[in-house]
C-alpha positions as CSV (number, residue, x, y, z in Angstrom):
1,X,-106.8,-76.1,-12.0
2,X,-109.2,-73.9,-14.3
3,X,-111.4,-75.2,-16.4
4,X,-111.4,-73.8,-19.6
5,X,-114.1,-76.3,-21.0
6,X,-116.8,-73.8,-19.5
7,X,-119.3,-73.1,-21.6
8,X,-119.3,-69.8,-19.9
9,X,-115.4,-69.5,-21.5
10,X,-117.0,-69.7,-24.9
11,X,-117.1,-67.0,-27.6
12,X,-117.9,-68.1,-30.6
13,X,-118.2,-64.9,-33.3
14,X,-120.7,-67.3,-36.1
15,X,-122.8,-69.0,-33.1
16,X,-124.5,-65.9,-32.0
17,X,-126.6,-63.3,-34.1
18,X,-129.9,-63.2,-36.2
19,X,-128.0,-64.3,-39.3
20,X,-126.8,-67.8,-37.8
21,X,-130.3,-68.0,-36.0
22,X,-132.2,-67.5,-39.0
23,X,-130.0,-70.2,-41.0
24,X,-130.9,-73.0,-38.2
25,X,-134.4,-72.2,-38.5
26,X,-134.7,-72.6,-41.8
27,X,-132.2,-75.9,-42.0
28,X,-129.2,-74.4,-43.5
29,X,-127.4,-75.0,-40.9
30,X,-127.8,-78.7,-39.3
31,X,-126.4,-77.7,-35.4
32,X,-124.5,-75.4,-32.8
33,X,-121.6,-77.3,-33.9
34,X,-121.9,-78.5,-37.8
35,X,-121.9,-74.7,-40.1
36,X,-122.8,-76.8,-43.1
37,X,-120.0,-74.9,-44.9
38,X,-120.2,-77.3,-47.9
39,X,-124.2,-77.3,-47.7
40,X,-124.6,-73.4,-47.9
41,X,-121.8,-72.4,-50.4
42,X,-123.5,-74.4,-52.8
43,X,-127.4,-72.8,-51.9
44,X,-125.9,-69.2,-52.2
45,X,-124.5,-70.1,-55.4
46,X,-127.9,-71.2,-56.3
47,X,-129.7,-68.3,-55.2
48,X,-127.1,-65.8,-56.2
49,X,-125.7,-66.5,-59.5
50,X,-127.5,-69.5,-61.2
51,X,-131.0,-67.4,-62.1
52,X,-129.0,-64.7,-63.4
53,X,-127.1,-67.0,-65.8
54,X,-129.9,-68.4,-66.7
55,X,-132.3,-65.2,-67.1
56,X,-129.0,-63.3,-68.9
57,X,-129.1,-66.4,-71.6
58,X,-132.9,-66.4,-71.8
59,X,-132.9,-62.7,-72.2
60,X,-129.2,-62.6,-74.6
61,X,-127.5,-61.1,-71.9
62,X,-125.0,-63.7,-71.7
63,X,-123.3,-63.1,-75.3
64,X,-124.9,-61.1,-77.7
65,X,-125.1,-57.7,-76.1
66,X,-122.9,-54.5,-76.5
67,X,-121.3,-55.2,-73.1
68,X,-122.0,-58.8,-72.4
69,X,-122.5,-60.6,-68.6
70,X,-119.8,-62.9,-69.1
71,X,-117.3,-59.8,-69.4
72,X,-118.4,-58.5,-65.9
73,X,-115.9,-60.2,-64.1
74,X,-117.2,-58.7,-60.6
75,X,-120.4,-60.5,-61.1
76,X,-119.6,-64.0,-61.3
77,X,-116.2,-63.5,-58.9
78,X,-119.2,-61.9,-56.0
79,X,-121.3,-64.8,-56.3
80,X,-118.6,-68.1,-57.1
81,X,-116.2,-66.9,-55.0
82,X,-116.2,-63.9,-52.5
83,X,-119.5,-65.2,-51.0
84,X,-118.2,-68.8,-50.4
85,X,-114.9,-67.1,-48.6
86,X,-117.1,-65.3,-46.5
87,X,-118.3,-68.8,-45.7
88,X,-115.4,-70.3,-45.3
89,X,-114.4,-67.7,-42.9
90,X,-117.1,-68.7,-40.2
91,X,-115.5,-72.3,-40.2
92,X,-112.2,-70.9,-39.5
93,X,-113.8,-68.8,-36.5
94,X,-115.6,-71.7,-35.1
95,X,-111.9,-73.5,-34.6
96,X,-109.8,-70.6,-33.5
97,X,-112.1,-68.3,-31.3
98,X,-112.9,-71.0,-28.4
99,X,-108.8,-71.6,-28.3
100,X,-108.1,-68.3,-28.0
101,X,-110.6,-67.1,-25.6
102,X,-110.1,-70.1,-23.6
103,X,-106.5,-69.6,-23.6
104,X,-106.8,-66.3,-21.6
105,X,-107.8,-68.8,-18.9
106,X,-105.8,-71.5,-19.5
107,X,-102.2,-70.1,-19.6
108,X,-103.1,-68.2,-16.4
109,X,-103.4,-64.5,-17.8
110,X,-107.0,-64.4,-16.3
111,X,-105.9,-65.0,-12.5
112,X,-108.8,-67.0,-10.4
113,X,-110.6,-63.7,-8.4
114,X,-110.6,-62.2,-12.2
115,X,-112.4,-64.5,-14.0
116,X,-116.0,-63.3,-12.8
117,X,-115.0,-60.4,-14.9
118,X,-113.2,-62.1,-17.6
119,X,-117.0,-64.0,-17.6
120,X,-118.9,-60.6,-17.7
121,X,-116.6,-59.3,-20.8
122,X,-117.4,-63.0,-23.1
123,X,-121.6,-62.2,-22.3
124,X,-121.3,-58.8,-23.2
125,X,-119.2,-59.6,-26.2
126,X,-122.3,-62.3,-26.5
127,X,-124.8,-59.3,-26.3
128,X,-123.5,-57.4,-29.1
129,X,-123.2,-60.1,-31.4
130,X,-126.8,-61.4,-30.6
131,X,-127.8,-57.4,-31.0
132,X,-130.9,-57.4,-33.0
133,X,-130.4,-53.8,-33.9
134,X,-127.2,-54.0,-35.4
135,X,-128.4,-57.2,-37.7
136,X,-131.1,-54.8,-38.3
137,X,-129.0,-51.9,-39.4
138,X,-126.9,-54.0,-41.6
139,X,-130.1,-55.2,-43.6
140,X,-131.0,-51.6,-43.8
141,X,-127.6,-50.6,-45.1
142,X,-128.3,-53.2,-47.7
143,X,-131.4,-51.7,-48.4
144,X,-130.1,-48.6,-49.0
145,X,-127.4,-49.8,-51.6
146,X,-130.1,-51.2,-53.8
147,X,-132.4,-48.3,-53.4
148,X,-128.7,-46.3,-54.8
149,X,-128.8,-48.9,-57.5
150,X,-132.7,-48.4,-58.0
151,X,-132.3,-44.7,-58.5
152,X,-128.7,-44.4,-59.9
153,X,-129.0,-47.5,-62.5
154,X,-127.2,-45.8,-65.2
155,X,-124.0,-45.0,-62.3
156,X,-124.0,-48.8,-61.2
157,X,-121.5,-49.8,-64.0
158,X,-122.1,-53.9,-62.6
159,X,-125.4,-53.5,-64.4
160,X,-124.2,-52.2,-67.9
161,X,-125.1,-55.6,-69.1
162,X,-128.0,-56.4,-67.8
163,X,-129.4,-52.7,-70.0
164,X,-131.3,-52.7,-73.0
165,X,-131.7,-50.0,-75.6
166,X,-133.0,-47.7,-73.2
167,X,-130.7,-47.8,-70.5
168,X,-133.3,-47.3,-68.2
169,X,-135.3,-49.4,-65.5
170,X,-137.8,-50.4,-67.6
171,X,-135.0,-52.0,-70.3
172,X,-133.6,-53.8,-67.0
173,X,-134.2,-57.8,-67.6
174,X,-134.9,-60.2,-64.5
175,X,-130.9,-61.2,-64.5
176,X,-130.6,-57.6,-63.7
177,X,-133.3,-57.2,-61.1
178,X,-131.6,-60.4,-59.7
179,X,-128.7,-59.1,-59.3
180,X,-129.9,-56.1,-57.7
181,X,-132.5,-57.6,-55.5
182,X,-130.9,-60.8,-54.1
183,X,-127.1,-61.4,-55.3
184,X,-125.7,-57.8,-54.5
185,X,-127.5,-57.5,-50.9
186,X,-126.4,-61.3,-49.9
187,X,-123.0,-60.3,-50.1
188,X,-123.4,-56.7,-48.9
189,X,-124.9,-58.4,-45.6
190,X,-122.3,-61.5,-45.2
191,X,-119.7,-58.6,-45.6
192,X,-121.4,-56.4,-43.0
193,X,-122.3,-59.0,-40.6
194,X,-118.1,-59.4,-40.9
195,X,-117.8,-56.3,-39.9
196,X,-119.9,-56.2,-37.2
197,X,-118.0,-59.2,-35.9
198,X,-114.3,-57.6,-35.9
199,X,-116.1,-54.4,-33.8
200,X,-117.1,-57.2,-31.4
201,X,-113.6,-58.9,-30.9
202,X,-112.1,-55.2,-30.9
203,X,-114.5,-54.4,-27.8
204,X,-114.0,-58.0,-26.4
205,X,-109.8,-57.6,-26.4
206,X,-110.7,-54.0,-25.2
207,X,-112.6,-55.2,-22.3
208,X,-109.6,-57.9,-21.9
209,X,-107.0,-55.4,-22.1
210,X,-108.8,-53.9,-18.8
211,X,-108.2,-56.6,-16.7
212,X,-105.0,-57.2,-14.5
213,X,-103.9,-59.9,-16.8
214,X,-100.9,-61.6,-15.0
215,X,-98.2,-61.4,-18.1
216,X,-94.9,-62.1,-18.2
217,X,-92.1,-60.0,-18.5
218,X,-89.5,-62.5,-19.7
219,X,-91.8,-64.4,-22.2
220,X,-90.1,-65.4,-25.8
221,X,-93.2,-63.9,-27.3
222,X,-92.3,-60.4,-26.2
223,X,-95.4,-59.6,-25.5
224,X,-96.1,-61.0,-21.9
225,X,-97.9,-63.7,-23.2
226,X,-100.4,-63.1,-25.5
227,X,-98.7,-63.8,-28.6
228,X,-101.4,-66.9,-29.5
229,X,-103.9,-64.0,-30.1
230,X,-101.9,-63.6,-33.3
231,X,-103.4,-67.5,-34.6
232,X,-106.8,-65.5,-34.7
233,X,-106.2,-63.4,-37.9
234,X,-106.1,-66.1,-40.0
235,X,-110.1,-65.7,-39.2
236,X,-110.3,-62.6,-41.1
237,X,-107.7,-63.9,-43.9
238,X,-110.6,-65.3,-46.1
239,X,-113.0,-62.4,-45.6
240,X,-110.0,-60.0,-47.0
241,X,-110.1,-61.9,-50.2
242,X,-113.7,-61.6,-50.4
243,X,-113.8,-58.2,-50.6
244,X,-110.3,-58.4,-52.5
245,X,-111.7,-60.5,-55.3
246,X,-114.6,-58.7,-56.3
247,X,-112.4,-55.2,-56.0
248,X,-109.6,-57.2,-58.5
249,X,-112.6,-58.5,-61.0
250,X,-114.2,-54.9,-61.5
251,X,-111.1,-53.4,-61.6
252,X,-109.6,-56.0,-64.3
253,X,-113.5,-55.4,-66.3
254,X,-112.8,-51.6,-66.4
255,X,-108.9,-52.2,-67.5
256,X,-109.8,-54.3,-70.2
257,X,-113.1,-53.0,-71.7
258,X,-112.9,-49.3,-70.7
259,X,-109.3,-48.1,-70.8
260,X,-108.7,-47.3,-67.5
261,X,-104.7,-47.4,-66.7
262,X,-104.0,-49.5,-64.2
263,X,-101.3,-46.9,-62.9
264,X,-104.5,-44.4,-62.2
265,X,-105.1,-47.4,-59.7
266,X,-102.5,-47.4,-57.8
267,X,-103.2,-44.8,-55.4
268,X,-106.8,-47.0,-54.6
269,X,-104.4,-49.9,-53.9
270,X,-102.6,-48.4,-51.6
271,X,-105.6,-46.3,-49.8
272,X,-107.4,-50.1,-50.1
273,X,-105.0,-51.9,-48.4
274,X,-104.2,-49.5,-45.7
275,X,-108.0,-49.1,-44.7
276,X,-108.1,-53.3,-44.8
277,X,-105.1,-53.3,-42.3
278,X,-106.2,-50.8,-40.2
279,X,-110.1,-52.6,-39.9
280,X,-109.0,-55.8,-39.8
281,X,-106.0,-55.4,-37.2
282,X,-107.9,-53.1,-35.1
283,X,-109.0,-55.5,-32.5
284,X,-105.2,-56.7,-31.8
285,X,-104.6,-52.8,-31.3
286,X,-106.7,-52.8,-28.3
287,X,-104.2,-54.3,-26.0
288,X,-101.0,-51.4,-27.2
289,X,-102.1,-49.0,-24.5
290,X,-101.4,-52.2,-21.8
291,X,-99.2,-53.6,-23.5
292,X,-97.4,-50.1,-23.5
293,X,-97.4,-49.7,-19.9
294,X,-96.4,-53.5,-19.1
295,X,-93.0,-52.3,-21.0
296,X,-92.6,-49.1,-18.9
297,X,-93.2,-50.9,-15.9
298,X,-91.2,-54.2,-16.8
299,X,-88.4,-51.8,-17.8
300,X,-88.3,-50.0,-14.8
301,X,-88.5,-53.2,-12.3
302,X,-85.8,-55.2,-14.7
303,X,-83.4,-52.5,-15.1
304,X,-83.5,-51.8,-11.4
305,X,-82.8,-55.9,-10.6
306,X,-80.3,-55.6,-12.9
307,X,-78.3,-53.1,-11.4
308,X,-78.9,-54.6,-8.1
309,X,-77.3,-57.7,-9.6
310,X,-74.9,-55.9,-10.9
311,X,-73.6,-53.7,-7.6
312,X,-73.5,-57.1,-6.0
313,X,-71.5,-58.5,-8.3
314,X,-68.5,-55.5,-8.2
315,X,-68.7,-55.0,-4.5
316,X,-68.3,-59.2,-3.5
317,X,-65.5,-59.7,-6.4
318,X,-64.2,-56.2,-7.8
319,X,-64.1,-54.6,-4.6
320,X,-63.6,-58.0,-2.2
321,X,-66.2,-56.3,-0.4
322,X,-68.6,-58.5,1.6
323,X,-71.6,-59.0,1.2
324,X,-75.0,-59.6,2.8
325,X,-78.5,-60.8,2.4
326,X,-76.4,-61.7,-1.1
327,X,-79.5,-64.8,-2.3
328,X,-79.8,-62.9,-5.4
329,X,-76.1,-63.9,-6.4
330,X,-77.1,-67.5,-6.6
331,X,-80.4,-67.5,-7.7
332,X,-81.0,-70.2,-9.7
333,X,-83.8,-68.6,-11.8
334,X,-81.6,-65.5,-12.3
335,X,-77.9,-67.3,-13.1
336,X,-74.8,-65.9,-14.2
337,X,-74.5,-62.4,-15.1
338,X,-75.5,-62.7,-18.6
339,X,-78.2,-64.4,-18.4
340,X,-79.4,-61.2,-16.6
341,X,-78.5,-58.9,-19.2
342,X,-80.2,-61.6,-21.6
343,X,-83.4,-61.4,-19.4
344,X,-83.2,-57.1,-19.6
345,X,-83.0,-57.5,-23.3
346,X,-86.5,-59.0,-23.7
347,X,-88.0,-57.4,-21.5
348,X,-86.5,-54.4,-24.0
349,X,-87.9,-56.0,-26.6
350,X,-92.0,-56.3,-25.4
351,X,-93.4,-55.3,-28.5
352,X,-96.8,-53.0,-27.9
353,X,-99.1,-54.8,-30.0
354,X,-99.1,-58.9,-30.0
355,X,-98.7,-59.3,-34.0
356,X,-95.5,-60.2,-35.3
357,X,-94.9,-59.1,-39.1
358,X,-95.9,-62.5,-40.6
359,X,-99.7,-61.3,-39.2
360,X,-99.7,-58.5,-41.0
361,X,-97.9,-60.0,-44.0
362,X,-100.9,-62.9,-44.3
363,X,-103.5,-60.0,-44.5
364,X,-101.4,-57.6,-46.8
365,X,-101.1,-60.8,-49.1
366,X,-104.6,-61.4,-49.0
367,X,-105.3,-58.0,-50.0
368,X,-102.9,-57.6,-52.6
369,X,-103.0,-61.2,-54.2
370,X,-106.2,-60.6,-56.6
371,X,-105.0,-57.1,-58.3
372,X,-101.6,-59.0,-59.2
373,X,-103.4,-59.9,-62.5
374,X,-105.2,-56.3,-62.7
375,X,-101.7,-55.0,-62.5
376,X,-100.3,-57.4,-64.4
377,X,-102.0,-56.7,-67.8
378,X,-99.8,-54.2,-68.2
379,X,-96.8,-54.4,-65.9
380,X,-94.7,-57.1,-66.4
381,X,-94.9,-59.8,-63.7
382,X,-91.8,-59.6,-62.7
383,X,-91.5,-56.1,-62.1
384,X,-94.4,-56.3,-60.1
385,X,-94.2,-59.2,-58.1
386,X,-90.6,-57.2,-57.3
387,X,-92.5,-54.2,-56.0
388,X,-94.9,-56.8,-53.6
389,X,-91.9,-58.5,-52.6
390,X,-90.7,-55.0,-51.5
391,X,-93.9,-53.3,-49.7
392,X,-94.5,-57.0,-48.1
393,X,-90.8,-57.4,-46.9
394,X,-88.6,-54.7,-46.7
């Protein structure tokens, strides 16, 4: 019997890293197994967006300016939204990820001699998301964005409000610098530290995939077995609205207040939501070259049982021939004949990659739900929700 309460089964994507270390040391988060969800949405709020609300009304920022803060959409919907989702999200990981990865042990798809290396894959998976460096390169990516912003202020359009008369770095008030300095970067590095976390689980399932997992042929998931690696995406659901949100505010700002068509958008849609698919799926991808071969094999050993079945049949009552050594004929796990060809036609059916459409359709949705409204200020609602309906479903 395996024990899948092993520690050493354990890979949690929020418990390791410098970010989650760094948020125990400094109380944020109260233990291993409380995130504090409730506790640190409310401090980044503080941090992020309450001193530039209060500097932009201090400095008449907030209404009485050309292009006023409450009119920047992506400001607010960064700070009072995309960063709590990004929150959210590590609760959802700390449920699912010990499920799935203990699952691989549980339903028997790690076999007993290959658990030492089902072991080795969850520490180096470990490793990389305790890697120093990469933390270290996200902050510096961050650092780069606001040295851009720094340099480029007049190109960072998120900042048009916080400008005085000189629309320069000297006319930028402290809601500005805030924003630059603290709000933009938090996010930047949640969102990176994200990322970081779906290469991990892609080179996890990668190092999986390697192994001679025991799957199943004839198993209603179609794909051997591993269709519970599919309850996992819903990790990444929140974090695709995150980044959604914020796209969907500065869009909708831009639409508004700076006549930009929202059919010129379209083509960013589409290129967005492809490049969210294709990042965000990307780790369930790592098992289509085994799962492609499991289908060529299983096809091969099925089709050739089924014929044997099948000669056996039309020799003993076709031909009235007799027959011998004839056990598969009544073989209670095999049955009647159609239950055969009922076996052959799932075993023609093992999909190559275990995500069913509804997988794909929760992350699409999450994508696409915030720029209904951009679209919608000038398509009708109808029409458009038509054209979701379509791209989701047909």
């Amino acid at each position: 019997m395996h024990q899948t309460n092993d520690e050493s089964f354990d890979l949690n994507l929020v418990r390791q890293g410098p970010m989650f270390h760094y948020q125990r040391r400094f109380r944020l988060i109260q233990s291993d197994h409380e995130l504090s969800i409730g506790r640190r949405i409310l401090f980044a709020i503080l941090i992020t967006w309450v001193p530039i609300m209060v500097f932009a009304l201090l400095q008449g920022q907030l209404f009485d300016h050309a292009d006023p803060l409450l009119r920047h959409f992506g400001v607010h919907s960064r700070c009072l939204i995309a960063i709590p989702l990004l929150i959210v999200a590590e609760g959802l990981a700390q449920t699912f990820m010990p499920l799935i990865v203990g699952e691989f042990v549980k339903s028997g798809l790690v076999r007993e001699e290959h658990i030492p290396a089902y072991r080795q894959a969850i520490d180096d998976a470990k490793r990389l998301l305790n890697s120093t460096l990469a933390f270290l390169v996200i902050a510096g990516a961050a650092l780069l964005s606001v040295i851009f912003a720094v340099t480029h202020i007049r190109e960072v359009h998120e900042t048009a409000w916080a400008m005085g008369q000189g629309q320069d770095l000297a006319s930028l008030g402290m809601a500005g610098w805030w924003f630059i300095l603290v709000s933009r970067p938090v996010f930047n590095i949640l969102m990176g530290v994200w990322l970081w976390r779906v290469a991990c689980l892609f080179i996890f399932f990668r190092s999986v995939s390697k192994l001679d997992l025991d799957l199943a042929p004839t198993h209603p998931d179609k794909v051997g077995g591993l269709g519970f690696l599919e309850e996992a995406v819903i990790i990444f659901v929140p974090v695709v609205l995150a980044s959604s949100v914020v796209l969907a505010s500065n869009w909708a700002h831009n639409v508004l207040y700076h006549d930009v068509h929202v059919a010129s958008l379209k083509p960013l849609a589409i290129l967005y939501l492809l490049l969210v698919l294709g990042i965000y799926l990307s780790p369930w991808l790592a098992f289509r070259s085994k799962l492609k071969k499991f289908r060529r094999h299983s096809k091969f050993a099925y089709g050739a049982l089924l014929a044997k079945h099948a000669q056996m049949v039309d020799r003993r009552w076709i031909k009235g021939e007799s027959v011998e050594n004839g056990e598969l004929l009544c073989a209670p796990e095999i049955g009647p004949v159609a239950d055969v060809v009922s076996l052959f036609g799932v075993v023609e059916g093992i999909r190559t990659v275990p995500l069913r459409k509804k997988a794909i359709v929760q992350l699409a949705g999450a994508a696409l739900l915030p720029l209904i409204p951009v679209f919608a200020i000038e398509i009708p609602v109808k029409e458009l929700l038509k054209q979701l309906v379509g791209a989701l479903f047909i």
